[in-house]
C-alpha positions as CSV (number, residue, x, y, z in Angstrom):
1,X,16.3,-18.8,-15.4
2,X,16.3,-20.0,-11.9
3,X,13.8,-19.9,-9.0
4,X,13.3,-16.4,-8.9
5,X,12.1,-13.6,-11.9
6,X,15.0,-12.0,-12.7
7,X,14.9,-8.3,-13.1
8,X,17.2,-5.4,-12.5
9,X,17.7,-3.8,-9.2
10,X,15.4,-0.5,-10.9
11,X,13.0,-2.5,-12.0
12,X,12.5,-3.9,-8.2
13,X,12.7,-1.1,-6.5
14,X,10.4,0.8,-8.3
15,X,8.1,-2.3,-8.0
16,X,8.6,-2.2,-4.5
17,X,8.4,1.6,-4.1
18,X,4.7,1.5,-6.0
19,X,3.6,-1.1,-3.5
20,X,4.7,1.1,-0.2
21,X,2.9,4.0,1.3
22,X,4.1,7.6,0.8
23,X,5.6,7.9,4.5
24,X,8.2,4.8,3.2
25,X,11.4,5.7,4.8
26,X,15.0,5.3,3.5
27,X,15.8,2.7,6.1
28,X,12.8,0.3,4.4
29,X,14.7,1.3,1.0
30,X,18.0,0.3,2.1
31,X,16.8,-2.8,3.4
32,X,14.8,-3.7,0.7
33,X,18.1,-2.9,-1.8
34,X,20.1,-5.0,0.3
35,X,17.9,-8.1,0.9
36,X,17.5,-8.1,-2.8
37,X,21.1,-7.9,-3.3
38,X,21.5,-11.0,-1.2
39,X,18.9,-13.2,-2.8
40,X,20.9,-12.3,-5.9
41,X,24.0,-13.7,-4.6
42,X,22.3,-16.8,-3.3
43,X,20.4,-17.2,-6.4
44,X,23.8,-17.0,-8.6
45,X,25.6,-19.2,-5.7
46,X,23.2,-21.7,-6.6
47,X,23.2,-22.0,-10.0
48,X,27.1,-22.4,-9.6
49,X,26.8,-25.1,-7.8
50,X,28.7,-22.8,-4.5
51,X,25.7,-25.0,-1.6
52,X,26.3,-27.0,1.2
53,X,23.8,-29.5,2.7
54,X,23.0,-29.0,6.3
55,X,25.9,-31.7,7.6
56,X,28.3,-29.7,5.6
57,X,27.5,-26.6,6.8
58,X,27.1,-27.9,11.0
59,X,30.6,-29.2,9.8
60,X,32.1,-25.8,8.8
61,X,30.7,-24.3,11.9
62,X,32.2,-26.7,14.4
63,X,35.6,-25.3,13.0
């Protein structure tokens, strides 16, 4: 399954949502629904084998 728990982007922002005050603001949302997003992508990245190791990736930014 991976290194996270997978769930679906409802699922975690209600989790999240139940776990913030009532004065959350959108801004905290947004940046919640996007982190999420990109641990998602990472995640899948991962599992498809799409990583560098660290000399790789000083490589690619030398370029």
């Amino acid at each position: 399954m991976g290194l996270f728990i997978m769930q679906t982007l409802k699922e975690s922002v209600i989790r999240f949502l139940k776990n913030q005050s009532d004065d959350v603001n959108a801004e905290d949302i947004i940046e919640f629904v996007i982190m999420n997003q990109k641990l998602a992508e990472g995640e899948k990245d991962l599992q498809e084998g799409r990583i560098y190791t660290h000399d790789q990736a000083k490589e690619i930014l030398k370029r």
